[in-house]
LOPAFI-555035 format. One line per field, with one value per residue: residue number from 1; chain; z, y, x of N, C-alpha, C in turn. Coordinates in Angstrom, 1 decimal, padded with zeros to 4 digits. Layout:
nr <- NUM	... $
kette <- A	... $
n_z <- Z	... $
n_y <- Y	... $
n_x <- X	... $
ca_z <- Z	... $
ca_y <- Y	... $
ca_x <- X	... $
c_z <- Z	... $
c_y <- Y	... $
c_x <- X	... $
This chain:
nr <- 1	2	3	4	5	6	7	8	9	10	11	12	13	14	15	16	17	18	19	20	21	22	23	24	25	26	27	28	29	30	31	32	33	34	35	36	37	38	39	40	41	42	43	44	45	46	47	48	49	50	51	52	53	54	55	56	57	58	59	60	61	62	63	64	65	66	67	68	69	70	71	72	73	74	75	76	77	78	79	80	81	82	83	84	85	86	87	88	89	90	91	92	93	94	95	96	97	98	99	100	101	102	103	104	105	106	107	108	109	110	111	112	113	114	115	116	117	118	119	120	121	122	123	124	125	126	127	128	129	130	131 $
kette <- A	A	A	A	A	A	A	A	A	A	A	A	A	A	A	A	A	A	A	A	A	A	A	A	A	A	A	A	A	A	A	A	A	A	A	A	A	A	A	A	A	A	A	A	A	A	A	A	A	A	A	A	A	A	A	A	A	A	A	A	A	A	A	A	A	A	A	A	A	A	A	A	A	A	A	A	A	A	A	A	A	A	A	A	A	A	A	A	A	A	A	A	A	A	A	A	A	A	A	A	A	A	A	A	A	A	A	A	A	A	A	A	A	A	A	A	A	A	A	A	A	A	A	A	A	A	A	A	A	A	A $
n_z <- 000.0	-001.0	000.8	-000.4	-001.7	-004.1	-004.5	-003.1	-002.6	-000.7	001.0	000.5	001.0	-001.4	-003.5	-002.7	-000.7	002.1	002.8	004.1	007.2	008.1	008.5	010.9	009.6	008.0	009.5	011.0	009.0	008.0	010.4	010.5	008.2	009.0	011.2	009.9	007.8	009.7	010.2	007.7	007.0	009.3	008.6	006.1	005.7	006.4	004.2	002.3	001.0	000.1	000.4	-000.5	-003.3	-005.5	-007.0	-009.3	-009.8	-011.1	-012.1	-013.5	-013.1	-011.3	-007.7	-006.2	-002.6	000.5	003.6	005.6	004.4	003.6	005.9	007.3	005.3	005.8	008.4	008.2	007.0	008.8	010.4	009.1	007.2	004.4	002.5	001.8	-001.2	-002.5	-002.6	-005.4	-005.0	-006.2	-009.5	-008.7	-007.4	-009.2	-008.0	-005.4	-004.2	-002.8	-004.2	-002.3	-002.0	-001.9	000.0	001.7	001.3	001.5	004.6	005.5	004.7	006.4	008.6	008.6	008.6	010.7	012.6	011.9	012.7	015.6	018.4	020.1	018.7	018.1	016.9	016.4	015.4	012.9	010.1	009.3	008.0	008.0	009.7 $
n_y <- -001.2	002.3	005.2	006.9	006.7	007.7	006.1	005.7	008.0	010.3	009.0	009.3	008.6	006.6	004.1	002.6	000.1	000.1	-000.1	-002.5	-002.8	-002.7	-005.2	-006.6	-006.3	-004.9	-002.0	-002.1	-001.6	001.0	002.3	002.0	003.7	006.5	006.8	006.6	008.9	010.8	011.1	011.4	013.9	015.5	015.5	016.2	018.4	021.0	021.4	022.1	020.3	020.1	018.0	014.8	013.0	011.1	008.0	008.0	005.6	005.5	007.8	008.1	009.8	012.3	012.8	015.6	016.0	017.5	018.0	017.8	017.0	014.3	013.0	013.0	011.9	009.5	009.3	008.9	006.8	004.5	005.2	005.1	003.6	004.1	006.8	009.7	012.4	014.7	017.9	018.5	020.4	023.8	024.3	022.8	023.0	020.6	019.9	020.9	018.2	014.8	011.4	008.4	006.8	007.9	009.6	007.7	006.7	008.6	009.4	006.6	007.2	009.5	008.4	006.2	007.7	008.9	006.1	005.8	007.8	007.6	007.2	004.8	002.8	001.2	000.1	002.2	002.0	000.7	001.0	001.1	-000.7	-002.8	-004.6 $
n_x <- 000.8	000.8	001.9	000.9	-001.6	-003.8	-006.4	-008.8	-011.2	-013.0	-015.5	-018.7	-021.2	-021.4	-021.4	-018.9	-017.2	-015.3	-011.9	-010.2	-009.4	-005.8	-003.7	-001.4	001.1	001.0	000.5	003.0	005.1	003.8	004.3	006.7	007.7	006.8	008.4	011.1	010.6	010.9	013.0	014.4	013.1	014.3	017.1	016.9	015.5	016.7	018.4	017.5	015.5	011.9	010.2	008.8	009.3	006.9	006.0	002.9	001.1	-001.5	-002.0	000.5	002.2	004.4	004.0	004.6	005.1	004.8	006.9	004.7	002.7	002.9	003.4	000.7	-000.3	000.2	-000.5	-003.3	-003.6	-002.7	-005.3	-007.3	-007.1	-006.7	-006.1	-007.1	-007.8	-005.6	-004.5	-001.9	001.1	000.9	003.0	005.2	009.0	010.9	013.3	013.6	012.7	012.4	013.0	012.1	014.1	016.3	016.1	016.3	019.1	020.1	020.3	020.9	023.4	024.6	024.7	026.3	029.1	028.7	028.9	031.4	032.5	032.5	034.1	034.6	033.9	031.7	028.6	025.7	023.0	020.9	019.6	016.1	014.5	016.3	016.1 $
ca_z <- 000.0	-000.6	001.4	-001.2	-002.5	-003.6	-005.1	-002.7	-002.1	000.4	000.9	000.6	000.4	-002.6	-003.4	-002.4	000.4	003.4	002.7	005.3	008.2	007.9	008.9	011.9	009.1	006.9	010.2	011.4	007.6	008.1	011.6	010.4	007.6	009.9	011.7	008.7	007.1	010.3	010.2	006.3	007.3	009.9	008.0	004.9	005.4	006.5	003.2	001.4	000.4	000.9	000.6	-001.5	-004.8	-005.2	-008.5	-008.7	-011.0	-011.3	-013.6	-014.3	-013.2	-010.3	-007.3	-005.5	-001.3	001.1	004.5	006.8	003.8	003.9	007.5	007.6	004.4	006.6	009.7	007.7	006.5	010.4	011.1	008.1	006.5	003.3	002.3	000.9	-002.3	-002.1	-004.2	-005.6	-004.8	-007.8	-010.0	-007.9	-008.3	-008.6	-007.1	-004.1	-003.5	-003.5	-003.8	-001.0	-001.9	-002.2	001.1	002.2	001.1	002.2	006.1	005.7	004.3	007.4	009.9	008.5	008.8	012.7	013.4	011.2	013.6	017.0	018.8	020.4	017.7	018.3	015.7	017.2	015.1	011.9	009.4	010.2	006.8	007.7	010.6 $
ca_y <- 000.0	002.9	006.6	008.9	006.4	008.4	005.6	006.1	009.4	010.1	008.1	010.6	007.6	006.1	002.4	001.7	000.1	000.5	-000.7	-003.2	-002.9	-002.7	-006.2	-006.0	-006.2	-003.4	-001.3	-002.1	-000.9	002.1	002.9	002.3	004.5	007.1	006.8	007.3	010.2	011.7	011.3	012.3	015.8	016.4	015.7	017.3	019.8	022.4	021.8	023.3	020.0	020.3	016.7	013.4	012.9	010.0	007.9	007.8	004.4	006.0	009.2	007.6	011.5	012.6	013.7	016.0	015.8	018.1	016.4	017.7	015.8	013.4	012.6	012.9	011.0	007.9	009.3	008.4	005.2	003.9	005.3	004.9	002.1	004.6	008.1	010.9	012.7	016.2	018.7	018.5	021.8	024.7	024.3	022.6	022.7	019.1	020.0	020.9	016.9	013.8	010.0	008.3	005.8	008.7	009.8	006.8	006.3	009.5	008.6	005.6	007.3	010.5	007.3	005.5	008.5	008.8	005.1	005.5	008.6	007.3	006.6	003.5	001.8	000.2	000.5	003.0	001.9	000.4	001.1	000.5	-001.6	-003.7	-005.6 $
ca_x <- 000.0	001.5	001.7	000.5	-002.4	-005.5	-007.3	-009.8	-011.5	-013.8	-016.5	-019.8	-022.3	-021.1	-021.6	-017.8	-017.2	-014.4	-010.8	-010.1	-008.4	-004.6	-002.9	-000.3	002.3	001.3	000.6	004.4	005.9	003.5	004.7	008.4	007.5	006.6	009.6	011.7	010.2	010.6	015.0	014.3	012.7	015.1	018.2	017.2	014.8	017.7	019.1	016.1	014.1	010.9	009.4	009.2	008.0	006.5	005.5	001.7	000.6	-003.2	-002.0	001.9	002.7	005.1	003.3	004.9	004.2	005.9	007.2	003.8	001.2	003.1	003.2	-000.7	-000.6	001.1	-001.5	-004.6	-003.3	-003.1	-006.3	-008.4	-006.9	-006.6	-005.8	-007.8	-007.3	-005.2	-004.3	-000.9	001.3	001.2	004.4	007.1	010.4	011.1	015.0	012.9	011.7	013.4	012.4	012.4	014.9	017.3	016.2	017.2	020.3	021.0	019.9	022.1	025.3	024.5	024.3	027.2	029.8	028.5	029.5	033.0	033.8	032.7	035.6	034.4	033.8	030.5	027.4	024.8	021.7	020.8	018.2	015.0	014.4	017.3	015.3 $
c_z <- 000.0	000.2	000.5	-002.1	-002.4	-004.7	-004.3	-002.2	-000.8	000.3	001.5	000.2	-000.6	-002.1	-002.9	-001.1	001.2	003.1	004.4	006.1	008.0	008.8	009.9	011.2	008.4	008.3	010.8	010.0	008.0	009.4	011.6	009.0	008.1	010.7	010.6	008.0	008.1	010.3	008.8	006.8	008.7	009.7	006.6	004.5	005.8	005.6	001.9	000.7	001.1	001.1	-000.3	-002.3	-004.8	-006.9	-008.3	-010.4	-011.5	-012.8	-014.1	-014.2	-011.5	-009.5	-005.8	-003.8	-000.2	002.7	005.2	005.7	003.6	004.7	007.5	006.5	005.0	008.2	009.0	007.1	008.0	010.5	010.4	007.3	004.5	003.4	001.7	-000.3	-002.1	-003.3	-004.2	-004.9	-006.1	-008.0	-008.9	-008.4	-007.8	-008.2	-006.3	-003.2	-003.8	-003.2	-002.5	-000.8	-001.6	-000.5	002.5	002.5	001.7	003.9	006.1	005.7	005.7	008.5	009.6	008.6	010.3	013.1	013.1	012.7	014.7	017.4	019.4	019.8	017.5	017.3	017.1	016.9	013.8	011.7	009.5	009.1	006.7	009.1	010.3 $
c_y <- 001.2	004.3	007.3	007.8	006.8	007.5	005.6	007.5	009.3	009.4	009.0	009.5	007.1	004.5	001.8	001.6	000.2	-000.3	-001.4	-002.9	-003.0	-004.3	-005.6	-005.7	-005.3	-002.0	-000.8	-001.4	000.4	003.1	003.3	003.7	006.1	007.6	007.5	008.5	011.0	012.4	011.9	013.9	016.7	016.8	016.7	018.6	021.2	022.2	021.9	022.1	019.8	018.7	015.3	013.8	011.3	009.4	007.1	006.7	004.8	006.8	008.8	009.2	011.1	013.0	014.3	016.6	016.1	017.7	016.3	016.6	014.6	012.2	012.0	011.8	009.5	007.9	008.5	007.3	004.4	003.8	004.9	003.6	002.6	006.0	008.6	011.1	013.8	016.4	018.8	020.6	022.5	024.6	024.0	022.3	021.3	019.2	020.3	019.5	015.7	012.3	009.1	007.1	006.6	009.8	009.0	006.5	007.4	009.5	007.9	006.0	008.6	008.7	006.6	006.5	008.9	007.8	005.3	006.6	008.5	006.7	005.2	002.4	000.7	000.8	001.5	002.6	001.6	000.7	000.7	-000.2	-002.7	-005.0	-006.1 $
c_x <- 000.9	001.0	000.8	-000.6	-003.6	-006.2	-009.0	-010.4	-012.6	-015.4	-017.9	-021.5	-022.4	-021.3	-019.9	-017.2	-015.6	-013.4	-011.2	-009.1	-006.7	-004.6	-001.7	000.9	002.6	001.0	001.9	005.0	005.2	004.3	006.3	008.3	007.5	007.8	011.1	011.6	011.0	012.5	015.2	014.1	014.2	017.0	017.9	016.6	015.5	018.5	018.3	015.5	013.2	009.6	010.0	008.5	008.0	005.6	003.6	000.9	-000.9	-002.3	-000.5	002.4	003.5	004.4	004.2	004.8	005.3	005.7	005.6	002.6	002.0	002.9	001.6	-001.0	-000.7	-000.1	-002.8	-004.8	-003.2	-003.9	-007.3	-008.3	-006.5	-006.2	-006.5	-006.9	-006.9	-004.6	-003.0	000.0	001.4	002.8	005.2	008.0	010.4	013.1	014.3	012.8	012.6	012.9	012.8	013.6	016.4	017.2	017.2	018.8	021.1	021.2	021.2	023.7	025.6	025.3	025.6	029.0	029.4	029.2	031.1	033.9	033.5	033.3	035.1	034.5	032.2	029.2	026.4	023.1	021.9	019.4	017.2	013.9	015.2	016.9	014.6 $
């Protein structure tokens, strides 16, 4: 499932019924999700990006999602079991936003120049994709 899926919109008495329940396993990915974003935003959002982009299989278009709709994006997937539909941001720079794989890697490579220069020598924490 992913964060940024607006295949469902809001449900206004329509014939379609209620995604089911998340599974304990897609609630754990969501929650680690969650967790993640949050080391994303705080490593890179002081070096001026402003979110993820994200590839959206409905329209095969980029959709640009800056870290707070995000976040809510990943809250309403907990709670609801789905996400709403939102409005993209007007013209973003896409050097503003970055995929999240590339988020990633960047987390990892921050995290891995921490353990190289703590004198001890001992790991501090591993990725939270790698458990």
């Amino acid at each position: 499932m992913s964060p940024f899926d607006d295949s469902f919109g809001p449900d206004f008495g329509s014939d379609h019924p209620a995604p089911p329940p998340l599974t304990m396993e897609e609630r754990a990915g969501v929650l680690d999700d969650l967790a993640e974003l949050e080391v994303f935003r705080t490593l890179l959002e002081p070096t001026g990006i402003k979110g993820i982009v994200v590839d959206c299989p409905d329209c095969e278009e980029e959709h640009h999602v800056d870290w707070a709709l995000m976040q809510a994006n990943l809250r309403q997937l907990l709670e609801e079991g789905q996400t709403g539909r939102h409005e993209p941001p007007f013209e973003p720079n896409p050097d503003d936003y970055v995929s999240w794989d590339y988020a990633s890697g960047y987390a990892d490579g921050v995290a891995a120049l921490a353990e190289r220069d703590e004198p001890s020598g001992h790991r501090t924490g591993r990725h939270a994709r790698e458990e």
